[in-house]
Structure formats: C-alpha cells, structure tokens
C-alpha positions as a Python dict, from the first residue, in 0.01 Angstrom:
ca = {
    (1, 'X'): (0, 0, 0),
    (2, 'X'): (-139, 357, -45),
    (3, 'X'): (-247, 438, -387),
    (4, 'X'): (-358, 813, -507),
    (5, 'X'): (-592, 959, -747),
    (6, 'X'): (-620, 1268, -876),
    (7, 'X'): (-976, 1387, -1126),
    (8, 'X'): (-927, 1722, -1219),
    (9, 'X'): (-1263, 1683, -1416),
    (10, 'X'): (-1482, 1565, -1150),
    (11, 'X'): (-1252, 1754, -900),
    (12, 'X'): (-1192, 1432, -685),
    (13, 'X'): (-925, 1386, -423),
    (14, 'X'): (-888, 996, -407),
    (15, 'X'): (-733, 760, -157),
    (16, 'X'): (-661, 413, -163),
    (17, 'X'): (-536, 144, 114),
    (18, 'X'): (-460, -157, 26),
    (19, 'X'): (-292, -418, 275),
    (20, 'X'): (-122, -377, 559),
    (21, 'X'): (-46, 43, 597),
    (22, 'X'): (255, 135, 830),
    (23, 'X'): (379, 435, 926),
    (24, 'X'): (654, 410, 723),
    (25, 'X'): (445, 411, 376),
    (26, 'X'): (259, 669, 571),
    (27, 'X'): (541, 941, 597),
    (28, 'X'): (613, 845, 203),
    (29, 'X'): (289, 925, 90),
    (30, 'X'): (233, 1277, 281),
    (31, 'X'): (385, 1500, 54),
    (32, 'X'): (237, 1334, -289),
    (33, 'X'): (-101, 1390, -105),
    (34, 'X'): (-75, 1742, -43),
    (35, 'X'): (72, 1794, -338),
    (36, 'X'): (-240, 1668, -544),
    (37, 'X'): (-457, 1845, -273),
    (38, 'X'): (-322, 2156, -405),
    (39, 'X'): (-409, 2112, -707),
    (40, 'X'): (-820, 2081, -626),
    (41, 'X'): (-1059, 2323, -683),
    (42, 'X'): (-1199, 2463, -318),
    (43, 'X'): (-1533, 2253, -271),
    (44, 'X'): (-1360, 1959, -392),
    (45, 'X'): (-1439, 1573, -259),
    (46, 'X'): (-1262, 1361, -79),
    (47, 'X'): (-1292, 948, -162),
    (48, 'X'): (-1158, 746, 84),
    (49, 'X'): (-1134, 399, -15),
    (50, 'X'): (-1039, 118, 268),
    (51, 'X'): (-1189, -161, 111),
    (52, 'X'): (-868, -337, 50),
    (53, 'X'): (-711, -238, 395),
    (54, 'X'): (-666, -581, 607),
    (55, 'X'): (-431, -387, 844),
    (56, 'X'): (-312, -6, 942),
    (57, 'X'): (-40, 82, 1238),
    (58, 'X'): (-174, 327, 1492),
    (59, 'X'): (112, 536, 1402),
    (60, 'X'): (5, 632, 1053),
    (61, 'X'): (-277, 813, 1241),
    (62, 'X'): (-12, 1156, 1274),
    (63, 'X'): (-11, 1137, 916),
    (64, 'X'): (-360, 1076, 850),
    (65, 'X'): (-446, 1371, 1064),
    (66, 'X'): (-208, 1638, 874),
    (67, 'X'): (-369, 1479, 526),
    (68, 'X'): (-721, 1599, 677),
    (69, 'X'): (-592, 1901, 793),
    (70, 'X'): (-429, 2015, 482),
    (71, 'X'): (-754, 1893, 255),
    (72, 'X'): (-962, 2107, 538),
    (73, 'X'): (-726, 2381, 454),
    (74, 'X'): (-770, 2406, 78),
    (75, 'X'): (-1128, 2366, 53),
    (76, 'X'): (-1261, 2001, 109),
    (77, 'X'): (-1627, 1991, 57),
    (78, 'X'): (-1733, 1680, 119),
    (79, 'X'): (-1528, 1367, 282),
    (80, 'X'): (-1637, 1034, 167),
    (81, 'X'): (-1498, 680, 307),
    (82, 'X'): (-1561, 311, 180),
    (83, 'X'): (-1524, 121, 430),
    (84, 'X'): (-1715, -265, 396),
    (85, 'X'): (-1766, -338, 765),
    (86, 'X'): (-1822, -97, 973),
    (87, 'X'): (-1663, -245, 1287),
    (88, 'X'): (-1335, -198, 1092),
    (89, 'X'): (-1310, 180, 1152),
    (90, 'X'): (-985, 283, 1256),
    (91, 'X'): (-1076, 608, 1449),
    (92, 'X'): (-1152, 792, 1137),
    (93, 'X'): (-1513, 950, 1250),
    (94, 'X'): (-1355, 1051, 1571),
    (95, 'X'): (-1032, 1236, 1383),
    (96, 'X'): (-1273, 1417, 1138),
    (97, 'X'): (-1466, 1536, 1436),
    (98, 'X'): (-1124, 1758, 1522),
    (99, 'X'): (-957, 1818, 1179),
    (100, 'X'): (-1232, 1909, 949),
    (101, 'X'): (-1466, 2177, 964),
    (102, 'X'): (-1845, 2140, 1088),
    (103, 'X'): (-1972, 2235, 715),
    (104, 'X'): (-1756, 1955, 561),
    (105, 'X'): (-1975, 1700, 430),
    (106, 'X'): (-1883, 1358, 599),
    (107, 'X'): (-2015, 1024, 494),
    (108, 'X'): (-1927, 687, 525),
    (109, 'X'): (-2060, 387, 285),
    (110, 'X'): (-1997, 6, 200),
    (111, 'X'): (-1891, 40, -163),
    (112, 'X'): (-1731, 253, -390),
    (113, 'X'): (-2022, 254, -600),
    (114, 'X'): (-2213, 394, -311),
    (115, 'X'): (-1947, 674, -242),
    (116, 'X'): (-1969, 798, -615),
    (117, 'X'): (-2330, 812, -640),
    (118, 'X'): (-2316, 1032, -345),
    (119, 'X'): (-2027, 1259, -408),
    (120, 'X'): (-2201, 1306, -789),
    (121, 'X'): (-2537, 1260, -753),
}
C-alpha cells in the first residue's frame, strides 16, 4: 500500500509504503503524487517513510524515479527517508544520486521521529 500526505503548513511532501508495493499500485499512485507535488512551495521537503514496507517489486523503481524527478523539478529542498534497517535499502541512495540535484538535501534515518526533527529543526 502507498499512502500520501500533503502539509501545506509545514510545506511537507509525504510518502508512505506499507506492505508489499508492486508496480501495479506504483503506476496508480504517480499521478496523485505529482499532483500534490505541485501544489508545494519550491524548497519544500520530502518524507519518505518505508518503515512499514516488508516488500517492493523492482519494477516500481520507473515510477519511483519519475516521482524524484518531478519533486526535483518543482523545487525539493531536502529529501528525507525512514527506513529502520539499513540493509533494507532498495536502491534509493543510488537513484537520488541521478534524479535529484547536488544541492538537494538527502538524509536517511531510523524513525520518523528522527526525520521530523531534521526536516524542522
């Protein structure tokens, strides 16, 4: 499952995996993500929350990819994943290497507690 959040207020992109992710829920969740992208502020952050995530397909990684492009695009500031144990990376430091820019602030962290007091603090 793929759950989004958008705060206007604190001008927060977030993204949530829960389960197993395929590509299929992939491709249905592009265009609601872009669509709330548009609607941050340039300098905005990105939380990106894969605490839940027991399982993702290798081909959601297309979509993944055009989600970091078209946050890149509008004005991400600062990128920040949740992710427990580290050995359960799926690629992501390697894709944000080619799809975001070098000023983008990237950051990853064990809890979500940890990612907020670093995107706010």
């Amino acid at each position: 499952m793929i759950e989004l959040e958008s705060d206007g207020a604190r001008n927060l992109f977030i993204i949530r995996y829960h389960g197993h992710v395929t590509a299929e829920e992939s491709a249905r969740w592009a265009d609601p993500a872009r669509a709330a992208i548009e609607k941050m502020r340039p300098g905005f952050g990105l939380l990106a929350d894969l605490s839940h995530l027991t399982l993702m397909d290798v081909d959601c990684a297309p979509y993944i990819e055009a989600t970091m492009d078209f946050a890149n695009k509008n004005g991400v500031a600062a990128v920040v994943r949740v992710i427990p144990d580290p050995t359960r990376d799926i690629g992501l430091q390697i894709m944000s290497r080619f799809h975001y820019r070098h000023d983008v602030k990237i950051m990853t962290c064990a809890t979500v507690e940890e990612a907020m007091k670093i995107l706010f603090d």
